[in-house]
Each structure stands twice: as C-alpha cells, then as structure tokens.
C-alpha positions in Angstrom: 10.0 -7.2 -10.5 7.0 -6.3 -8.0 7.0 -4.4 -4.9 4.6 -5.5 -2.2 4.2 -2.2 0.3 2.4 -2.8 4.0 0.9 0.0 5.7 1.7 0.5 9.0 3.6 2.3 11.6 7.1 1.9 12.9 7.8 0.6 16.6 7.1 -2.0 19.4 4.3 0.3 20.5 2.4 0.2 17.3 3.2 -3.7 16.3 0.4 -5.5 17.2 -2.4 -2.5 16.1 -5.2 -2.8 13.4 -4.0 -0.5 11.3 -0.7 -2.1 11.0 -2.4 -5.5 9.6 -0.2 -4.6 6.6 3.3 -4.5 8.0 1.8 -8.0 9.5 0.8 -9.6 5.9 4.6 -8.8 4.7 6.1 -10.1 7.5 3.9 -14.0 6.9 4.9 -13.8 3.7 8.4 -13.0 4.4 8.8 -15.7 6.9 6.8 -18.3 4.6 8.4 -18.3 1.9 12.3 -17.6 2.9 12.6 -14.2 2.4 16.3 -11.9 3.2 16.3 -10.6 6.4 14.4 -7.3 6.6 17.0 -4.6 6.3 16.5 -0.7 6.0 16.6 1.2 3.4 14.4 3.8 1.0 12.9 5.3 4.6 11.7 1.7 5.5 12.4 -2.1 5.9 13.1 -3.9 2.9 12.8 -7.5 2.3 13.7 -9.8 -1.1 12.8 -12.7 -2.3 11.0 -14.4 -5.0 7.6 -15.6 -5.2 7.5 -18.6 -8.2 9.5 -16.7 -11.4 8.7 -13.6 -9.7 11.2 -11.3 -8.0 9.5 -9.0 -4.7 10.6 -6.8 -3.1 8.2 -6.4 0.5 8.4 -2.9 1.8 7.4 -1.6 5.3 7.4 2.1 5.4 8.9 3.7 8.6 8.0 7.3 7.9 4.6 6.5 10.3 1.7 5.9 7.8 0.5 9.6 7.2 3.7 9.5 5.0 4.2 6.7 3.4 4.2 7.7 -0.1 7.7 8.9 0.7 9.4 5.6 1.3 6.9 3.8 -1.4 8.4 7.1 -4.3 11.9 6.0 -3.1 11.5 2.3 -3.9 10.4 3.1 -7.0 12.4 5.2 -8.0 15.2 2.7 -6.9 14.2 -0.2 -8.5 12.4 1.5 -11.6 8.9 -0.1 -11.1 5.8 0.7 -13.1 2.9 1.7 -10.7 1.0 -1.7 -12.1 3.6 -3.7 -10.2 2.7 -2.2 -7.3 0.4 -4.1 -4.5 -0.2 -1.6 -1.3 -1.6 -3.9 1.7 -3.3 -1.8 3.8 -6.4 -2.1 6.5 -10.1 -1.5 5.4 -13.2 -0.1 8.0 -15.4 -0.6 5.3 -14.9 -4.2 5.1 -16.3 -7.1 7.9 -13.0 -8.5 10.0 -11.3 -11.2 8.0 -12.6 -10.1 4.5 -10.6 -9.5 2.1 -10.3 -7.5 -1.6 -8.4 -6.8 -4.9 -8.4 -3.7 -6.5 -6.9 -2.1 -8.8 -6.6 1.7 -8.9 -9.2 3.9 -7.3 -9.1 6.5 -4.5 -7.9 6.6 -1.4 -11.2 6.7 0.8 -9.8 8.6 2.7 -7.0 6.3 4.4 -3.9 8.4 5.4 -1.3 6.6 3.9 -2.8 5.6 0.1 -3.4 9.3 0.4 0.3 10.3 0.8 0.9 7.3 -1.9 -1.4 9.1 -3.9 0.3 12.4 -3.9 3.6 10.8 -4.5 2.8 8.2 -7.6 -0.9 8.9 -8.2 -3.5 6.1 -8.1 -3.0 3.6 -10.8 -1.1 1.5 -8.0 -3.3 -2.0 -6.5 -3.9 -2.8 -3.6 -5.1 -5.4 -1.2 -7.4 -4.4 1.1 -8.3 -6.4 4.5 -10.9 -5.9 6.5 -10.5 -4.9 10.1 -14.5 -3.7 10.8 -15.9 -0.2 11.4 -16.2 1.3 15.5 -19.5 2.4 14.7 -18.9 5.9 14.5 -16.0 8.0 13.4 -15.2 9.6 15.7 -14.0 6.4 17.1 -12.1 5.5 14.2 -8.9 7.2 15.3 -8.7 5.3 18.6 -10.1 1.8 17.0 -7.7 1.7 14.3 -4.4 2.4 16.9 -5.5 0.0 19.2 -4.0 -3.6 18.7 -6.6 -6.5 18.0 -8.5 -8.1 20.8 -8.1 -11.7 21.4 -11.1 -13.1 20.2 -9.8 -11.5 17.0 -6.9 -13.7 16.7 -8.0 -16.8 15.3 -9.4 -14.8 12.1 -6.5 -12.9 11.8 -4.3 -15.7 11.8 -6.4 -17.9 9.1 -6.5 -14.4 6.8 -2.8 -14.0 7.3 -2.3 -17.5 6.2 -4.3 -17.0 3.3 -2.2 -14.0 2.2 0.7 -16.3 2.3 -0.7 -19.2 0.2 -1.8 -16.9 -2.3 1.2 -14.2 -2.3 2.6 -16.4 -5.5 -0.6 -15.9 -7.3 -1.0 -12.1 -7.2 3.0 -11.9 -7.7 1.8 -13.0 -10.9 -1.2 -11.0 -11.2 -3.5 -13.5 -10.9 -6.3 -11.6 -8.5 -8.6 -14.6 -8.8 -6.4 -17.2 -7.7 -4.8 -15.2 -4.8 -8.4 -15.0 -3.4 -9.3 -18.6 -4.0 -5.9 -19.2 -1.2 -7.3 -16.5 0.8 -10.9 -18.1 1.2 -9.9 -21.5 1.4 -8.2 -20.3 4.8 -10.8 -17.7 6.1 -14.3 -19.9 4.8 -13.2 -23.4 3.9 -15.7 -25.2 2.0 -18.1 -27.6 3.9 -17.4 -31.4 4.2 -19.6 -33.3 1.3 -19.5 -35.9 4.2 -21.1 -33.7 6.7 -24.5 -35.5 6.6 -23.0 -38.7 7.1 -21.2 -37.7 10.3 -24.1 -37.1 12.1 -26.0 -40.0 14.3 -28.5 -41.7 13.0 -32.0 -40.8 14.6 -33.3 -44.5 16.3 -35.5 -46.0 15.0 -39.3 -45.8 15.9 -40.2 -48.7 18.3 -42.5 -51.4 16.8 -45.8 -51.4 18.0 -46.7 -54.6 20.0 -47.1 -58.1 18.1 -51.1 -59.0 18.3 -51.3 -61.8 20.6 -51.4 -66.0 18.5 -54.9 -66.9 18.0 -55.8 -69.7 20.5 -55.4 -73.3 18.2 -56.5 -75.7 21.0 -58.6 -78.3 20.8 -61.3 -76.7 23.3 -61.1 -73.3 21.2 -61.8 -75.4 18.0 -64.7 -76.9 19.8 -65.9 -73.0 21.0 -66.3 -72.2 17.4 -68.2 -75.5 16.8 -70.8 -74.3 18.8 -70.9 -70.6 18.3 
C-alpha cells in the first residue's frame, strides 16, 4: 500500500492558492483514475483507489498546513505504512512555475508543513515537489504563497496537473523516472520531427532575363559578309 499526502490548507477560501497545488494534484488524480469519494478521516480527507497493482490511499490534511504531520502520523499509524511508501506533494519557491522534482528524503527547507511531517515521522518520507516560482524576496513569500494563481498561470498548471495524473501509476510503483517522463511529455512536449517541413517554402529567385535570338536573316548574313 502507498499513501500519496497533498499539502495544503482546508476551505473555499484557501482552494484555489499556490500553496495548496498539492491538495490540487490529489484531487486530478482522484478524479482520473476513479477514485472513492473523498471522505474524512485521520484529521483529513481520505481518498482510495488503486493505481495499476498498487493500492493508494490520497490524503489531504485538514489540520491547516503548519500541522500537517498530525494527520500524515495518523494515517500511518492506521494503515501501518513504512515512511518509503510515503510521497508528500507539496509546492516549491525554489523551483521555476510548472517544474517539477522527485526526491527522496532530505530536509524540509524550510516549508511549514514537511516540517511538522518531519517532527512527526522524520525525513526518510519522498516527496514531489512542484514548482510554483519565488516573489523575489521573502518577505513576500507569505502573501505569494496564500494568494491563488493568476490566470496567465493556468494553462501551465493545468498541463503539470495532467502530467501528475498520467504518471501517478509510475511513482505508485516507484518508478521516479517514468513518472517524470508523463510529467514532461505534458509540461515540454517534444518538437515535431516535421516541423521543418511545415514551413513555406521561400520562392524561388526570379530568372534573370533570356539574352535576346541572334538576328538569322538573310540581310544580317550578308552584314557579316562584309564586315
């Protein structure tokens, strides 16, 4: 059994912010690939299903991400899972918007709810980690982070959130390469090996003009006679 865990926080108000790109991944793969209906339980919304031989559980923490760990220790200790059939979504500054990692273990960097997952279960846990951008300073990160995506973000989103999907089957079954091959066929799909023949062709460069016959009259065969 794995347990998928999205980071986010609970409520209408909080639904469509960066920082809850996690609770957003569980919920595409939930809906892609038939899922139970999210239902709560172990200080969150729980989700089952099974992704190829692989039975997942997706959990969405309602304990407001600062503590997390809380609801992501009761699963566990529910279900009896080992911390390396754990995968944490959560958001990333560090990374460009739409980018997306595997890792496995690690610290925290600082996020506030692998922190509290931290304190509860340690680090030995994995994670995906999508990339949301960076304000620019960080004193802007609190604001940036709680404020839902703009717009011109949404057609990235959407292609990455897709990509999470296709893959989820691959990292069920802990196959990290794979997962990102669906990811990036989504978010940078590869270039057309036609490309070059679906531009126009440049004209062709006019011919210069033909040089005018050479006179074959009788009178211009006499001229020469004479010449």
């Amino acid at each position: 059994m794995k347990l998928f865990v999205g980071l986010g926080n609970p409520g209408a108000k909080y639904a469509g912010n960066r920082h809850n790109i996690g609770f957003m991944a569980l919920d595409r793969i939930a809906a892609d690939h038939g899922f139970s209906p999210w239902r709560r339980g172990y200080q969150g919304l729980v989700s089952e299903g099974r992704l190829g031989s692989e039975k997942v559980v997706l959990l969405k923490p309602e304990t407001f991400m600062n503590l997390s760990g809380q609801s992501v220790r009761a699963a566990v200790d529910f279900f009896k899972i080992d911390l390396a059939d754990i995968t944490v979504f959560h958001d990333e500054l560090d990374l460009a918007p739409g980018k997306c990692r595997v890792k496995q273990g690690g610290g925290h960097a600082g996020h506030n709810g692998l922190r509290s997952i931290h304190a509860h279960l340690g680090e030995a846990y994995g994670r995906v980690r999508l990339g949301i951008g960076h304000p620019g300073h960080k004193d802007a990160v609190a604001a940036y982070v709680l404020h839902d995506f703009a717009k011109a973000d949404q057609d990235w989103l959407d292609d990455l959130l897709r990509g999470i999907s296709d893959g989820a089957q691959a990292l069920a079954e802990g196959d990290g390469g794979r997962f990102m091959n669906a990811v990036a066929l989504r978010t940078a799909p590869p270039r057309s090996s036609t490309a070059a023949e679906d531009k126009p062709a440049k004209p062709a460069k006019p011919l210069p003009p033909a040089e005018p016959a050479a006179e074959t009259s009788p009178l211009a065969r006499l001229k020469d006679f004479f010449k």
